[in-house]
VOBA-1610 file (N, C-alpha, C; in pm, whole numbers, padded with zeros to 5 digits, always signed):
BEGIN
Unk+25819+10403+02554Unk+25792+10506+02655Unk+25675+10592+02610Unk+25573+10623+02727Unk+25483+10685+02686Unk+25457+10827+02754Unk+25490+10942+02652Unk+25517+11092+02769Unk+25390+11117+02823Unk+25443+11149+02950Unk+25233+11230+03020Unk+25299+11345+02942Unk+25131+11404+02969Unk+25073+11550+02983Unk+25101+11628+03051Unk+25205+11681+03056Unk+25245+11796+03167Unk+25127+11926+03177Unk+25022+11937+03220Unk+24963+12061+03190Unk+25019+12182+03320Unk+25140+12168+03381Unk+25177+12256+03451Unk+25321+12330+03384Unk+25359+12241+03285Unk+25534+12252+03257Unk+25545+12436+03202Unk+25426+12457+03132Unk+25454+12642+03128Unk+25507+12744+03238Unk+25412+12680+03343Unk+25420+12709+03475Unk+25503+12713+03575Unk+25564+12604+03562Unk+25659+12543+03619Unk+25777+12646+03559Unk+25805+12620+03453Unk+25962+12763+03404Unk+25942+12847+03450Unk+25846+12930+03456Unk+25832+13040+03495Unk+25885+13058+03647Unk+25837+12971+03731Unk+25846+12946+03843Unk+26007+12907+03929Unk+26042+12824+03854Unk+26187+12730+03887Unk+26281+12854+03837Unk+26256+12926+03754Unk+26417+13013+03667Unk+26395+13124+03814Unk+26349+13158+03837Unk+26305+13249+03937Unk+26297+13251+04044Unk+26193+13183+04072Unk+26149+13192+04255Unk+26187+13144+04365Unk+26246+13190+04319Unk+26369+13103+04440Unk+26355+13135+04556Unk+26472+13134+04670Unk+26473+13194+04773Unk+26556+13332+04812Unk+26449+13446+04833Unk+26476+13555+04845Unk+26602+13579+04904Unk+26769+13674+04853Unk+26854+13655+04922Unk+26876+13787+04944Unk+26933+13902+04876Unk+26956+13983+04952Unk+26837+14100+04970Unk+26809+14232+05026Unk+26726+14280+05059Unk+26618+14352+04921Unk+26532+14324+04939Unk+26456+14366+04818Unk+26411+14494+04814Unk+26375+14531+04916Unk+26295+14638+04991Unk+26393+14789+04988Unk+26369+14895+04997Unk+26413+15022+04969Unk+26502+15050+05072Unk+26614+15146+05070Unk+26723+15157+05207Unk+26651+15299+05269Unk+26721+15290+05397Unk+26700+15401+05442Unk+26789+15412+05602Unk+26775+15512+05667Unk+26879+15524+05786Unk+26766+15566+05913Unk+26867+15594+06052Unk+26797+15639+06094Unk+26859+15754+06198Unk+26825+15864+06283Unk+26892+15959+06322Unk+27017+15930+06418Unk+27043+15808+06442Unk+27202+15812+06476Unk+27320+15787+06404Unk+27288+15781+06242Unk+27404+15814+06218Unk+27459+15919+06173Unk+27616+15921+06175Unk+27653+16048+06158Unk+27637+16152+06280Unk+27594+16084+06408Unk+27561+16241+06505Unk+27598+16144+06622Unk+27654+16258+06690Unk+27735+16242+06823Unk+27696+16224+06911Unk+27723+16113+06990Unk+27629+16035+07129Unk+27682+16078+07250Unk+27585+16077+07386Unk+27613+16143+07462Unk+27579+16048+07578Unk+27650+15982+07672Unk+27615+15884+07757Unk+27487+15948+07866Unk+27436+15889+07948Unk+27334+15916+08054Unk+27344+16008+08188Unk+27490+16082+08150Unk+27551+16185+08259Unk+27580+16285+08163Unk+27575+16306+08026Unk+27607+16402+07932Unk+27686+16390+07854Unk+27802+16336+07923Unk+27932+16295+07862Unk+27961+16255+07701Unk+28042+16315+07613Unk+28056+16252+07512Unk+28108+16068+07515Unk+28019+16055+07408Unk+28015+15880+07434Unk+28142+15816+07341Unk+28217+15850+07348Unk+28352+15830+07279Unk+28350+15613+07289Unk+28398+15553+07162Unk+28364+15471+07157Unk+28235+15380+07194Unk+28125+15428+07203Unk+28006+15361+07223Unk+27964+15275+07109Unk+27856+15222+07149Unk+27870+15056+07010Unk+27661+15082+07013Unk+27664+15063+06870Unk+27506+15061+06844Unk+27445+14905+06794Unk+27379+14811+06847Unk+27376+14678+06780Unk+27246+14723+06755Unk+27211+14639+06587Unk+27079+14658+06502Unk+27018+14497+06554Unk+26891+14503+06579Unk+26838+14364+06586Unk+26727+14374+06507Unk+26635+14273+06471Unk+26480+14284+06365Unk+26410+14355+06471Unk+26321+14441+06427Unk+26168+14449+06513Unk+26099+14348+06541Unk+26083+14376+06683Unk+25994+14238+06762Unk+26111+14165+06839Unk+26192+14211+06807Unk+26317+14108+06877Unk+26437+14178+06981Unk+26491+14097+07032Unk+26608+14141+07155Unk+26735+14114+07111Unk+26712+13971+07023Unk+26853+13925+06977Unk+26874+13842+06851Unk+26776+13870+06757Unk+26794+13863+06612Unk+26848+13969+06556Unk+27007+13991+06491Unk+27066+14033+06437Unk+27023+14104+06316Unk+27022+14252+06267Unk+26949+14234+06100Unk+27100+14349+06094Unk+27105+14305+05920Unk+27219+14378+05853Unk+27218+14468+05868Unk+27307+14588+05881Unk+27393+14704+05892Unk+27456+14703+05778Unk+27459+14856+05655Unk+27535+14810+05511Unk+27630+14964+05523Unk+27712+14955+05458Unk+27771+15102+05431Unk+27709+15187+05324Unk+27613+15122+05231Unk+27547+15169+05070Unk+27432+15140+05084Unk+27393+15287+05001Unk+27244+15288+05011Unk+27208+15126+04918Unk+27307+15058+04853Unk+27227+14912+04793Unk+27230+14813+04884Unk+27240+14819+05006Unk+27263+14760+05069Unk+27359+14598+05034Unk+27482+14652+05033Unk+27532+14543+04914Unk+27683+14539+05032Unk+27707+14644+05096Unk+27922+14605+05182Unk+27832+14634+05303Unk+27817+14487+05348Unk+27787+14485+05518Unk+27910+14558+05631Unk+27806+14592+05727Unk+27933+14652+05841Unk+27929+14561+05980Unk+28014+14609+06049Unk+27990+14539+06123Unk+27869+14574+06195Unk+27779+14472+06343Unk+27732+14441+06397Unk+27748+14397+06511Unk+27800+14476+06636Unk+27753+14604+06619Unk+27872+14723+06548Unk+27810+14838+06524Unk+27869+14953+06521Unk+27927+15040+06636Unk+28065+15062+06615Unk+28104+15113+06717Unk+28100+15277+06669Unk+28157+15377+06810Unk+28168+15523+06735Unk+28295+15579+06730Unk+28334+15654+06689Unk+28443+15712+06686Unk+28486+15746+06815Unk+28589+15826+06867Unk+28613+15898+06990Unk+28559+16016+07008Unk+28530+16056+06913Unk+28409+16189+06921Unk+28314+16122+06901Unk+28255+16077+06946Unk+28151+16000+06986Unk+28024+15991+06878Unk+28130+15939+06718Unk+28048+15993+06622Unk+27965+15890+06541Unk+27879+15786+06502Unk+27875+15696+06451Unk+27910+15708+06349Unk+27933+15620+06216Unk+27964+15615+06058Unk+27824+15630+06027Unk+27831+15669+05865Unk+27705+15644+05797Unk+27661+15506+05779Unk+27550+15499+05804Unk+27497+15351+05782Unk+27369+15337+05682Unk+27346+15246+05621Unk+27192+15192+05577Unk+27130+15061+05578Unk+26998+15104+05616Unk+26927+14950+05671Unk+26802+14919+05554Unk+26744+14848+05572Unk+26630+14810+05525Unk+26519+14879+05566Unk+26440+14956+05485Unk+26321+15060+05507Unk+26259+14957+05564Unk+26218+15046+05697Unk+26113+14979+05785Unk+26104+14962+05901Unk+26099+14892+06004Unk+26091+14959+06123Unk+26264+14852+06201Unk+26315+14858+06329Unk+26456+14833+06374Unk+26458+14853+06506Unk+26494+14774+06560Unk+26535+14752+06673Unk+26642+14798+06742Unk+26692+14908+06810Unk+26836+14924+06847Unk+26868+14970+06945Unk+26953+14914+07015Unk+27050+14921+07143Unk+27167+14991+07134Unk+27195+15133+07219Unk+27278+15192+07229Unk+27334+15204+07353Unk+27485+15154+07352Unk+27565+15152+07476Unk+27722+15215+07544Unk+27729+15267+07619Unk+27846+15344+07640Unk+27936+15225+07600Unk+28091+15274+07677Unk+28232+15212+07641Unk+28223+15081+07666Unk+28159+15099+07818Unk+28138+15057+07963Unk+28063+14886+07918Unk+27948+14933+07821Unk+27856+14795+07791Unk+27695+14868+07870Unk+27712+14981+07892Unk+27600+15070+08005Unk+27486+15080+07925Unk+27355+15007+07921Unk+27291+15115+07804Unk+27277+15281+07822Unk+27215+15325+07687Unk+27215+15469+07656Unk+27061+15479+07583Unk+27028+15380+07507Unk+26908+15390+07456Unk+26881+15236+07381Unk+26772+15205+07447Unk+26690+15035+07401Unk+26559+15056+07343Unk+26573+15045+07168Unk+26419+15096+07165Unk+26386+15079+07024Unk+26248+15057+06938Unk+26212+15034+06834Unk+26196+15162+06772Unk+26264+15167+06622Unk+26265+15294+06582Unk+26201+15276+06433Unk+26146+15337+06359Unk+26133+15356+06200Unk+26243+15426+06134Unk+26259+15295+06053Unk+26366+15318+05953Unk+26292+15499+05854Unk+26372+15596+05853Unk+26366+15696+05739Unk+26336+15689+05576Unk+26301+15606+05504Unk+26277+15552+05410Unk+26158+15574+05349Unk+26114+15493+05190Unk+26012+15546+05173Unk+25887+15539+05255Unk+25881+15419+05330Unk+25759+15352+05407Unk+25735+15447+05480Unk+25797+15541+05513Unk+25817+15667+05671Unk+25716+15773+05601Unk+25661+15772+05477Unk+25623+15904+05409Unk+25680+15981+05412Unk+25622+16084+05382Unk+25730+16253+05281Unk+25689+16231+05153Unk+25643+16384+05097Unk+25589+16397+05007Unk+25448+16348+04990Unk+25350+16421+05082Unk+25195+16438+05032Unk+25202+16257+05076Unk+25042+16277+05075Unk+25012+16107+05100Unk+24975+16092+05187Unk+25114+16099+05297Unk+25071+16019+05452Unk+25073+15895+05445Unk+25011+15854+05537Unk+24953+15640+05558Unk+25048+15617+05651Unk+25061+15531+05709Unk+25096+15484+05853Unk+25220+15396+05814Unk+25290+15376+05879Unk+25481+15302+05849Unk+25399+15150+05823Unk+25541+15095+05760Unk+25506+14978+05682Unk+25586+14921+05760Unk+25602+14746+05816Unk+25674+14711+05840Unk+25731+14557+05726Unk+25850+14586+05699Unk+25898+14506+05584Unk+25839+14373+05603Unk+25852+14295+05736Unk+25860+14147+05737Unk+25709+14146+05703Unk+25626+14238+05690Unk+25467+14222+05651Unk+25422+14204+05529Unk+25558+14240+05409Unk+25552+14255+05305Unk+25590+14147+05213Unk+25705+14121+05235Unk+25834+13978+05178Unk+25871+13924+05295Unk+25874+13798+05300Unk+25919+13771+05428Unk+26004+13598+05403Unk+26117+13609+05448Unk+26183+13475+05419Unk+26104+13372+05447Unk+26125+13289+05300Unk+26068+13194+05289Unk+25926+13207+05198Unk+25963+13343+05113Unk+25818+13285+05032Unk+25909+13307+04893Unk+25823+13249+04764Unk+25848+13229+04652Unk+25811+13377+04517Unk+25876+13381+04431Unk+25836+13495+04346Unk+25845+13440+04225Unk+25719+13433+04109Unk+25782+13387+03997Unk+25759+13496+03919Unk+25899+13512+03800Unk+25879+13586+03714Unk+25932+13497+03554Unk+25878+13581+03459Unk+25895+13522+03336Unk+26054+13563+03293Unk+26131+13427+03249Unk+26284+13528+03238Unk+26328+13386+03317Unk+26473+13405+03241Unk+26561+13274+03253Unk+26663+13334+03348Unk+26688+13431+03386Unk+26837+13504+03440Unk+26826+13521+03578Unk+26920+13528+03639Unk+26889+13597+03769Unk+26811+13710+03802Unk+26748+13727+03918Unk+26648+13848+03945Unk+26740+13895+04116Unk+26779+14018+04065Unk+26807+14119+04207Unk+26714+14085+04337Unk+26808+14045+04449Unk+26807+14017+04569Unk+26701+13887+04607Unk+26725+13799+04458Unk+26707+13618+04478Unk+26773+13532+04424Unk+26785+13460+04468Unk+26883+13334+04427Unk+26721+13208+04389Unk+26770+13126+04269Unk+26738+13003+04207Unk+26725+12908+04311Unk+26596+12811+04284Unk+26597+12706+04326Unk+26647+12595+04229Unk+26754+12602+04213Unk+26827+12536+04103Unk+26929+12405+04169Unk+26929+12368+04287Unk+27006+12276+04341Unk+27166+12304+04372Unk+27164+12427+04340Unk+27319+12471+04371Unk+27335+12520+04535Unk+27431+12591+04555Unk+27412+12592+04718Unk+27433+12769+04750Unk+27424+12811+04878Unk+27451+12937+04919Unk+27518+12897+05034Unk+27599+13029+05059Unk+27674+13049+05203Unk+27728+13170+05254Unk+27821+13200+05310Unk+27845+13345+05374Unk+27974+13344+05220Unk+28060+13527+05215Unk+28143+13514+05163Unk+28191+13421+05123Unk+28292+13322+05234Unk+28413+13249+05230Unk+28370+13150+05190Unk+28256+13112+05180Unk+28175+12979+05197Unk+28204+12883+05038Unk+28220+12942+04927Unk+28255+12922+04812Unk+28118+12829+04763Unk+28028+12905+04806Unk+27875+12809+04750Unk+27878+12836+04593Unk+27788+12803+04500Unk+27763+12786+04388Unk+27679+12887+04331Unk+27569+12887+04391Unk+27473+13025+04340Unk+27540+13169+04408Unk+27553+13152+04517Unk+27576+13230+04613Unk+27633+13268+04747Unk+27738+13293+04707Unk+27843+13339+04874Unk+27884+13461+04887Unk+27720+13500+04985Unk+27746+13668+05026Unk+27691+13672+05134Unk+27731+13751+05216Unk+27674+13776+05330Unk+27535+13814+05394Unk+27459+13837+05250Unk+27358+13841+05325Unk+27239+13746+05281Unk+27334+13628+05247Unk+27287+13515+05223Unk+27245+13431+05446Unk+27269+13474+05522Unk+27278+13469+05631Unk+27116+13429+05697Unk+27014+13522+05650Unk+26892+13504+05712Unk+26847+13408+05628Unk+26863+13379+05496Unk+26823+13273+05454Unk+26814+13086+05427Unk+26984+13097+05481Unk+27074+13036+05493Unk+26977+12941+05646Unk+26984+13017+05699Unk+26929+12952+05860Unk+26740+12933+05823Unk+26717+12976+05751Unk+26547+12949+05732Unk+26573+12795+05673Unk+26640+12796+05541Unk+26585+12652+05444Unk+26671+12528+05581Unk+26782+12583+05655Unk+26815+12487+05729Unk+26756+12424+05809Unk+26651+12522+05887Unk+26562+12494+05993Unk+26417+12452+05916Unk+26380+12483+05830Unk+26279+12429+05758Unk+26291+12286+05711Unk+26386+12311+05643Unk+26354+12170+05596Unk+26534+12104+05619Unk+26503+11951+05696Unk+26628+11928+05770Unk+26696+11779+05671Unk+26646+11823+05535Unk+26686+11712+05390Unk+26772+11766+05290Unk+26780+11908+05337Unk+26870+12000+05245Unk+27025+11939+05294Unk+27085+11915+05202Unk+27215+11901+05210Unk+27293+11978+05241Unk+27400+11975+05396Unk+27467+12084+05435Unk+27610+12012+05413Unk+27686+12125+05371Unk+27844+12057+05336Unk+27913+12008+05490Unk+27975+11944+05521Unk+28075+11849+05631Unk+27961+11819+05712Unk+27802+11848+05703Unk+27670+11774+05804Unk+27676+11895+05869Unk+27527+11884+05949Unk+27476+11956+06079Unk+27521+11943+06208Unk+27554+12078+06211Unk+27585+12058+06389Unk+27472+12025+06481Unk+27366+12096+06389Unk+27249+12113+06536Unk+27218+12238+06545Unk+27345+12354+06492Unk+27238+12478+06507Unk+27307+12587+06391Unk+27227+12612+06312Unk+27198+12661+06174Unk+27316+12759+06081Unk+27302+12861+06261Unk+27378+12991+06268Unk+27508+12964+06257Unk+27521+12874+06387Unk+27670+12831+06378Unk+27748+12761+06262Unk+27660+12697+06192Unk+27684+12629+06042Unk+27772+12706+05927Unk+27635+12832+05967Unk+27642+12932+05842Unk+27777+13009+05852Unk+27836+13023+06001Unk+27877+13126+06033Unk+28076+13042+06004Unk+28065+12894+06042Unk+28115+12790+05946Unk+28156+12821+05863Unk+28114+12909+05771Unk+28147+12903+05625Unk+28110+12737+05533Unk+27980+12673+05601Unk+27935+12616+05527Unk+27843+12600+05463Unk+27840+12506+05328Unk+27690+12525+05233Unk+27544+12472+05227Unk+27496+12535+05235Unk+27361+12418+05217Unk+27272+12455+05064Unk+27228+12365+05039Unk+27196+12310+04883Unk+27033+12347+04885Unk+27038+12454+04759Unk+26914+12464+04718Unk+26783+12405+04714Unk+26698+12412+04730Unk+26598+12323+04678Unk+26597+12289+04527Unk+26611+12186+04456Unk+26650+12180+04328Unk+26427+12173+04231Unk+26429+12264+04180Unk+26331+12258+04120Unk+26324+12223+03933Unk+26455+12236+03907Unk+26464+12190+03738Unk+26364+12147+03668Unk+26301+12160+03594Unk+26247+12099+03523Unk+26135+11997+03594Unk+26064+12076+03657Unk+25952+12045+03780Unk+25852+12108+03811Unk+25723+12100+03807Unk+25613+12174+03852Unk+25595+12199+03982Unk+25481+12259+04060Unk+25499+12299+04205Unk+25387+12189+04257Unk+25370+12123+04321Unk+25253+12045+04380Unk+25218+12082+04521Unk+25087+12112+04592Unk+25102+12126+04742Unk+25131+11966+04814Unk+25212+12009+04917Unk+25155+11887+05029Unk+25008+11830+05017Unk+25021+11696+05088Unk+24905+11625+05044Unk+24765+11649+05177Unk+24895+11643+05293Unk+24800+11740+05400Unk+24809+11842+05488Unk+24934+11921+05450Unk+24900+12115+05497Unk+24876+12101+05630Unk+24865+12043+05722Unk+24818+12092+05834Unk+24703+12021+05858Unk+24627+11910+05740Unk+24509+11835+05757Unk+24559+11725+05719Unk+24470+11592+05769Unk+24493+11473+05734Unk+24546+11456+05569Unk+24579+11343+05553Unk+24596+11350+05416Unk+24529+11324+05305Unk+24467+11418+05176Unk+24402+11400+05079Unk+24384+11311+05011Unk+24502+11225+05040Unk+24519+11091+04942Unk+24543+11133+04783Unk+24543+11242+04734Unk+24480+11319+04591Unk+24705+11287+04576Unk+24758+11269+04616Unk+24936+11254+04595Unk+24926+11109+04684Unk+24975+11013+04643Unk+24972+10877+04740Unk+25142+10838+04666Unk+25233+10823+04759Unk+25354+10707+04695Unk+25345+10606+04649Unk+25188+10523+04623Unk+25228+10429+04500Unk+25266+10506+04386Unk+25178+10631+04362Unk+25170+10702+04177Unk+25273+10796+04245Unk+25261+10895+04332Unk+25379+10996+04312Unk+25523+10950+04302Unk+25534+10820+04358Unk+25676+10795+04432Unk+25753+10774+04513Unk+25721+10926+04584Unk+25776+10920+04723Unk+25654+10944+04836Unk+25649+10983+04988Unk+25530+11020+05044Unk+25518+11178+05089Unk+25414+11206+04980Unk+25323+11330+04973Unk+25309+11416+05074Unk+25378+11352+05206Unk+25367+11466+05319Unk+25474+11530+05352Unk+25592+11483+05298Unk+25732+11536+05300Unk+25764+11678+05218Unk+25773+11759+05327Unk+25842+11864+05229Unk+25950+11862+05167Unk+25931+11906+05067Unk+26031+11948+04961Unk+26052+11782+04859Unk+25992+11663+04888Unk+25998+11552+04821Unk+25961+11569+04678Unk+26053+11506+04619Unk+26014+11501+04452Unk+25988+11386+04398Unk+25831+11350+04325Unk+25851+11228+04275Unk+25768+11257+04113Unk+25696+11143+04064Unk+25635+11218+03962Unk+25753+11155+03826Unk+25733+11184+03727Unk+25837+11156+03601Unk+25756+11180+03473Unk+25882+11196+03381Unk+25858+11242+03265Unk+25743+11105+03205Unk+25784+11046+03181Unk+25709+10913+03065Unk+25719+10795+03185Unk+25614+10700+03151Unk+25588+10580+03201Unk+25557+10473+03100Unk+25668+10344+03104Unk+25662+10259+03009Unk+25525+10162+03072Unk+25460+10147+02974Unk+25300+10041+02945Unk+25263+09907+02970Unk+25278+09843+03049Unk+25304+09728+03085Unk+25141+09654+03026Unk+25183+09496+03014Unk+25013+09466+02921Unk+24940+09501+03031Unk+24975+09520+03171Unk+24817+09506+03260Unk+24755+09611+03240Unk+24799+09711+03125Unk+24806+09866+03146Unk+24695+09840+03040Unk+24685+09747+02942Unk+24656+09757+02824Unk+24510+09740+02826Unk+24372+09794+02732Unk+24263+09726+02766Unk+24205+09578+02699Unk+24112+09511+02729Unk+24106+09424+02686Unk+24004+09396+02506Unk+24050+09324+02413Unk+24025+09340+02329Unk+24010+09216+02223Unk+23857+09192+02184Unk+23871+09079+02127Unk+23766+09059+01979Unk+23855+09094+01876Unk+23757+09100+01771Unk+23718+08990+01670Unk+23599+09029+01611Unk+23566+08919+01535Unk+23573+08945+01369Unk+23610+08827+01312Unk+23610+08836+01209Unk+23645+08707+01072Unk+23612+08694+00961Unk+23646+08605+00869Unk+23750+08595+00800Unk+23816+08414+00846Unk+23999+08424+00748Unk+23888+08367+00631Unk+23973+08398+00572Unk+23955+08318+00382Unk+24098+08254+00334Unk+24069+08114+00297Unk+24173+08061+00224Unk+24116+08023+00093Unk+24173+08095-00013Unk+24138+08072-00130Unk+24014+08094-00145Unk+23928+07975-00168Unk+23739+07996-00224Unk+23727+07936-00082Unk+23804+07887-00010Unk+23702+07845+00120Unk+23706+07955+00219Unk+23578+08005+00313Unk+23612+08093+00375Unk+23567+07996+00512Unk+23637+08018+00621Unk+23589+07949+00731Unk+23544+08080+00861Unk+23463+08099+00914Unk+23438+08168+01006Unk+23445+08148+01190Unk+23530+08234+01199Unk+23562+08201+01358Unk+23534+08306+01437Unk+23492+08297+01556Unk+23469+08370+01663Unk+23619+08364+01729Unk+23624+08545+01719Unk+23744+08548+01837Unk+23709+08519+01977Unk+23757+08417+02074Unk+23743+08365+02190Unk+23872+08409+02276Unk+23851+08497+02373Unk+23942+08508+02460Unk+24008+08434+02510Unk+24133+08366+02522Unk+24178+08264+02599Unk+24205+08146+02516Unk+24123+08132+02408Unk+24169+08012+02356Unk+24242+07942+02257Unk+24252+07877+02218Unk+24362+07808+02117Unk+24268+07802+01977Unk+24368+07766+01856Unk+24298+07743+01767Unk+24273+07572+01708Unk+24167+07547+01705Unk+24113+07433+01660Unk+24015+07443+01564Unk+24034+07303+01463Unk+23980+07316+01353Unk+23844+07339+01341Unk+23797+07458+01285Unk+23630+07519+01310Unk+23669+07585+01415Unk+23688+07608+01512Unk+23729+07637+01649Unk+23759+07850+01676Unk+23790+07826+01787Unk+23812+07947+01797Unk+23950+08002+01807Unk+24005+08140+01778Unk+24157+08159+01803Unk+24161+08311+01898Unk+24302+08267+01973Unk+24288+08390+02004Unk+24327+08488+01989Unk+24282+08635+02065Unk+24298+08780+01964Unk+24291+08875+02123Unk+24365+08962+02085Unk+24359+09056+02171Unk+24349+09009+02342Unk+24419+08888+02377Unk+24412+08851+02499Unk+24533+08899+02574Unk+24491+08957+02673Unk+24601+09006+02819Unk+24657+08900+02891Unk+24623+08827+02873Unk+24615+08700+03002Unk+24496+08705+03099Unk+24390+08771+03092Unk+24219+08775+03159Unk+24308+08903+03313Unk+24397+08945+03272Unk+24458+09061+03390Unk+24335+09162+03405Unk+24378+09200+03527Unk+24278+09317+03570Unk+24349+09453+03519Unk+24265+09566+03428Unk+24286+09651+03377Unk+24419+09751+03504Unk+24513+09775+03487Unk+24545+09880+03561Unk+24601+10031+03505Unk+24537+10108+03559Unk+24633+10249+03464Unk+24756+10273+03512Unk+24861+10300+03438Unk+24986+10354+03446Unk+25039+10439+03542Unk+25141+10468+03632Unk+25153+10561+03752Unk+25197+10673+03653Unk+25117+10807+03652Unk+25125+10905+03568Unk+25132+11009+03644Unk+25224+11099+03738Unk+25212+11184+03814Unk+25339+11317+03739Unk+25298+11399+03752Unk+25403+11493+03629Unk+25527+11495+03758Unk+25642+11539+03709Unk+25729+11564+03844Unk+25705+11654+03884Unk+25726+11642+04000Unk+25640+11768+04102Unk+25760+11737+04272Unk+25779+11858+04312Unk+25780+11894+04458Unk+25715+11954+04506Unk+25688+11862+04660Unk+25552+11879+04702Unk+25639+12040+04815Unk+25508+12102+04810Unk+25541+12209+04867Unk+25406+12272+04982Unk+25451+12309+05114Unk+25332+12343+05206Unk+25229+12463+05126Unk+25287+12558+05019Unk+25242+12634+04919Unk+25318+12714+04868Unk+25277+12774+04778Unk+25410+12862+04713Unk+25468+12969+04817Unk+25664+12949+04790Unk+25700+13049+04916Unk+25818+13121+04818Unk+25829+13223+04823Unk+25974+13283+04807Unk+26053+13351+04928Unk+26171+13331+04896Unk+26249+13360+05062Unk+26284+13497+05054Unk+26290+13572+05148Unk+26349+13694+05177Unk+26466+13706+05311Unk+26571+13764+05272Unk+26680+13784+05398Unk+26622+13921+05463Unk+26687+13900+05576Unk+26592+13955+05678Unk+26718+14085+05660Unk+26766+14101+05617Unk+26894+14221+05599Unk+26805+14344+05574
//
């Protein structure tokens, strides 16, 4: 066996212990002025049981987490209902901007509207600068590498293990706000292994309490796709990589490649046997036999055409580096 040259494998650790896919919220907490304060329906009325649903900014009916702690760590429900004094609970979201629908007993709205999260992005304290919006910043589905073998706060490993909700009993990770991420690698890439198979739609999977399986990066460098969005480079081809170079998330590539003679170059030297005081001189002749005076042969392949070895380091091919973020 003959080992390649890994000139990425530094790289690669750094990358694989780490960068995984972003799981729970990375980004700073913050609230916003309905909680804790008493709602009042569209005739005045105290809004005694009224319900507040959080959705992402930009959206009508993408769901984003609701937590009881500023770590955003004991989800609530979704929606939030209010007390009979028409009071909401304390809540915390993800600094940044939120989507929210407020509705009497009835189902009536009371208020439909994009708000900024209170947080640091909001300013206070000297400065100024204009609100940040999170998904501009981290956004599920991109990659983070750091140096360090351990887990890193609010990501999970591309280590081949799996994630799911609570109940889900995944391997890296079964928490709830494994949820926005959970539905990205599903819909991205449709080779990830989901426990009892796919229904067809992601949410419902997740919501299942079933797993789907990491991207396994172990002991693997990062390679791009071969064509991104353009024809293909040919620069990754499945004779040498393995598999075909346009597949996301495909792994091919290997440690060592055993040498086969076609591998070998061709080689034929010359030189004088001596027996005793007689010395006889022969030309090494490719190909041929030995005959008396004659020629012998040396360093012959069989007249094969030189070929080099399939030497590709292991690699998954990737559209470019991504770390994931939950949309919580």
């Amino acid at each position: 066996m003959s080992p390649l040259i890994d000139r990425a494998t530094k790289l690669c650790g750094l990358l694989l212990f780490v960068a995984s896919c972003c799981a729970a919220p990375v980004l700073a907490a913050g609230t916003i002025p309905l909680a804790l304060a008493v709602q009042f329906d569209s005739q005045g009325n105290l809004a005694s049981g009224c319900q507040v649903t959080f959705f992402q900014a930009g959206t009508v009916s993408t769901k984003q987490n609701v937590f009881a702690d500023f770590s955003l760590t004991q989800a609530l429900a979704n929606p939030l209902s209010c007390d009979q004094a028409g009071r909401l609970p304390m809540f915390w979201i993800a600094d940044g901007l939120i989507h929210v629908r407020l509705t009497d007993s009835s189902g009536l709205p009371i208020a439909d509207t994009t708000m900024q999260v209170l947080g640091p992005s909001s300013g206070g304290g000297g400065g100024g600068g204009g609100t940040i919006d999170p998904t501009s910043i981290l956004q599920t589905g991109y990659l983070m590498p750091q140096y360090g073998t351990g887990l890193l706060a609010g990501f999970v490993r591309a280590n081949g293990l799996t994630i799911g909700n609570a109940s889900s009993g995944a391997s890296e990770r079964a928490n709830v706000d494994m949820q926005a991420l959970w539905v990205y690698l599903g819909q991205t890439d449709p080779n990830l292994v989901v426990s009892t198979g796919r229904s067809g739609n992601c949410l419902n999977d997740y919501n299942a309490s079933k797993t789907i399986a990491l991207p396994d990066w172990r002991g693997r460098a990062i390679a791009a796709l071969d064509d991104m969005g353009n024809g293909a480079a040919g620069r990754l081809t499945s004779s040498y990589f393995g598999r075909t170079p346009t597949t996301l998330g495909c792994a091919g590539g290997s440690q060592a490649q055993t040498l086969a003679t076609a591998n070998l170059p061709l080689y034929a030297p010359a030189g004088t046997i001596t027996n005793g005081g007689i010395s006889s001189s022969h030309n090494a002749v490719t190909g041929s036999t030995m005959t008396g005076g004659g020629g012998f042969p040396a360093g012959n392949n069989g007249g094969a055409t030189l070929q080099r070895p399939k030497a590709n380091q292991p690699s998954p091919a990737l559209r470019r580096p991504v770390q994931v973020r939950s949309s919580a």
